[in-house]
C-alpha positions in Angstrom: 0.0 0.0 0.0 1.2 3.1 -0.7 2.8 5.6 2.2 0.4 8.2 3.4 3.6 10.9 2.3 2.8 9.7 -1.1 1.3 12.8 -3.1 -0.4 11.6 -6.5 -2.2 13.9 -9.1 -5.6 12.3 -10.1 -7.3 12.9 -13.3 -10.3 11.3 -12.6 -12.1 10.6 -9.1 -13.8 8.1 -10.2 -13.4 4.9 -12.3 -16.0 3.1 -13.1 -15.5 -0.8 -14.1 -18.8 -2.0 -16.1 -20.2 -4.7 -18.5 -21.5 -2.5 -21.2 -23.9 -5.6 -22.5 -26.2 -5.3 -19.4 -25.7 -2.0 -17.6 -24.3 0.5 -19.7 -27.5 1.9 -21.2 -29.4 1.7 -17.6 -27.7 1.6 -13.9 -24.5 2.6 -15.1 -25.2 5.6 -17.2 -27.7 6.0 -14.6 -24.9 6.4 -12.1 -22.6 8.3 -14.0 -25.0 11.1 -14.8 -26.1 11.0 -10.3 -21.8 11.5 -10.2 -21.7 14.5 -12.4 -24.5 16.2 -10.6 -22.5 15.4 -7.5 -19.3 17.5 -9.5 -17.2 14.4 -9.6 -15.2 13.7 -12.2 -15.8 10.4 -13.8 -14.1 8.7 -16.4 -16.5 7.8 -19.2 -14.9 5.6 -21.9 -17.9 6.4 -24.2 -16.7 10.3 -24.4 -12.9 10.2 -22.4 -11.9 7.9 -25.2 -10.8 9.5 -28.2 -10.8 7.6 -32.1 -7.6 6.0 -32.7 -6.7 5.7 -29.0 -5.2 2.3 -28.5 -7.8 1.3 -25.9 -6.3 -1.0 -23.5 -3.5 1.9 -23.2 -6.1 4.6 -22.6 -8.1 2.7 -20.0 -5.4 1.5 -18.6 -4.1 5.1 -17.8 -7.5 6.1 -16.8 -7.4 3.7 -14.4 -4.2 4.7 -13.0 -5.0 8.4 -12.8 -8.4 7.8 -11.0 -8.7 7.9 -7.4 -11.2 5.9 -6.6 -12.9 2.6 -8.3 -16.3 1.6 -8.2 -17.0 -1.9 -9.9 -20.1 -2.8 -11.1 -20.7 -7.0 -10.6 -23.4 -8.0 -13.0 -24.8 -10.7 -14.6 -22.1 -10.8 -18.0 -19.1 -9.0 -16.1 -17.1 -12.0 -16.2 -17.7 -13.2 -19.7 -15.9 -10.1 -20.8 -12.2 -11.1 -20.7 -11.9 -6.9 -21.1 -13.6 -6.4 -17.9 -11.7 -8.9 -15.9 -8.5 -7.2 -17.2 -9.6 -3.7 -16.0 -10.2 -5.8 -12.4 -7.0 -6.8 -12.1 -5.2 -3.7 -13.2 -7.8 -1.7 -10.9 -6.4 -4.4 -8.0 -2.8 -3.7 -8.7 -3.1 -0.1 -8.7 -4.7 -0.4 -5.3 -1.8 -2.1 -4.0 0.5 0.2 -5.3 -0.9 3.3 -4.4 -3.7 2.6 -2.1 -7.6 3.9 -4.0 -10.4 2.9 -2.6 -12.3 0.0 -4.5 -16.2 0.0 -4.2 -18.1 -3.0 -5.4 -21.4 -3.0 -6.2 -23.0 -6.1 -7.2 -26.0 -5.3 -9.6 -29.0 -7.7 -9.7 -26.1 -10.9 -9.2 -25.7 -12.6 -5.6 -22.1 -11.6 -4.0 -21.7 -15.5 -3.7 -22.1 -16.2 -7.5 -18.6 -13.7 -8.2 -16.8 -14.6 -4.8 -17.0 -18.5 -5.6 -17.3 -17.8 -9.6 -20.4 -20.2 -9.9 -23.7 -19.8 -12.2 -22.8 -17.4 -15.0 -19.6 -17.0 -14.0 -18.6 -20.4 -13.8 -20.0 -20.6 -17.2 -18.2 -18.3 -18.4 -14.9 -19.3 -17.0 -15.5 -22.6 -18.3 -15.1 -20.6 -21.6 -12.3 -18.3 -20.7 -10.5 -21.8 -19.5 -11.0 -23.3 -23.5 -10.3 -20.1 -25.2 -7.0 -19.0 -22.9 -5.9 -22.5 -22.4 -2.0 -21.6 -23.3 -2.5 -18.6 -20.8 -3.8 -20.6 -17.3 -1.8 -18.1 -15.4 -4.1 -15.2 -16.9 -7.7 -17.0 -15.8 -6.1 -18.2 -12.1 -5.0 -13.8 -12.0 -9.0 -13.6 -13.0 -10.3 -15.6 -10.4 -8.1 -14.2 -7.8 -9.1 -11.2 -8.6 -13.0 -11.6 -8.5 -11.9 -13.2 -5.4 -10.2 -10.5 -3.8 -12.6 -7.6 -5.5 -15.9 -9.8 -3.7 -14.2 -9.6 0.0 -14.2 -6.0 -0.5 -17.1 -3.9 1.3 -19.7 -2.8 -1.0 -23.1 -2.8 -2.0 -25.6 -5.9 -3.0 -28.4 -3.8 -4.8 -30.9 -6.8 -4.0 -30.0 -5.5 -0.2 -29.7 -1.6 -0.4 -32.7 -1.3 -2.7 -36.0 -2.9 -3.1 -36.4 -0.1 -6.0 -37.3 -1.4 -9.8 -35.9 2.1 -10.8 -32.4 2.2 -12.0 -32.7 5.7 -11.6 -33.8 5.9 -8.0 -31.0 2.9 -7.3 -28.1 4.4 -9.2 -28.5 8.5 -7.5 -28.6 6.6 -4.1 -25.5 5.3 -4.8 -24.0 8.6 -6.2 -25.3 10.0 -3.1 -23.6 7.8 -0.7 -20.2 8.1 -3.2 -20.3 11.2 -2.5 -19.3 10.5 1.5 -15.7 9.8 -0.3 -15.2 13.2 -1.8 
């Protein structure tokens, strides 16, 4: 962890890690919008991104010059070998400099990404065939979800009995806020 002397310039205070294919155009963008009301700077790789940026460079960087994470555990998070990447890079930055991660696992039980069953044993089933020259890669994965699930954060089937991704998402922003 990094030493409290250590002084770091952020770009971005937050960083949020997402499956695109089932929250992007709902509790994510959702919560993005609840962060900007809030004035805090958000990295959104839908307009920080610009054409022609390699993008596992530029999210990469954005990662390292954010100062705090927020991960968004959903249903297709761990089929996306992209997203699991992000996770572990997110994970070493923490170690190295010390952000805070906050996990937030949307409409998916903690238990299903902490012992990577259901969907995302499905989907590591797959990620075990297609990387099968690269085992060291999935084990890094699944240490990751690991780690990432023993984090604090939120279970949106606990905080909020809401249907409204709206009313879920600026309750979160809200309480994001705390950190800032």
């Amino acid at each position: 962890m990094a030493s409290s002397s250590t002084i770091r310039a952020f770009e971005y205070e937050v960083f949020i890690s997402f499956s695109g294919e089932d929250t992007r155009n709902g509790f994510t963008s959702h919560l993005h919008n609840a962060l900007r009301e809030k004035k805090i700077k958000t990295f959104n790789d839908d307009k920080e991104l610009k054409r022609g940026d390699e993008i596992s460079k530029a999210l990469k960087k954005a990662i390292e010059m954010s100062k705090l994470y927020i991960i968004i555990f959903s249903e297709s998070y761990a089929s996306s070998s992209w997203c699991l990447d992000e996770l572990v890079h997110i994970l070493e930055c923490r170690a190295k400099y010390g952000q805070t991660v906050l996990p937030i696992f949307y409409g998916i039980d903690p238990s299903v990404v902490r012992k990577q069953k259901e969907s995302y044993g499905s989907s590591f089933a797959l990620h075990e065939e297609s990387f099968k020259n690269k085992r060291g890669k999935v084990q890094n994965w699944r240490d990751a979800l690991t780690e990432a699930d023993n984090l604090a954060g939120w279970d949106s089937t606990v905080i909020s009995h809401s249907s409204s991704a709206c009313a879920e998402s600026s309750s979160y922003g809200a309480g994001l806020s705390t950190f800032f």
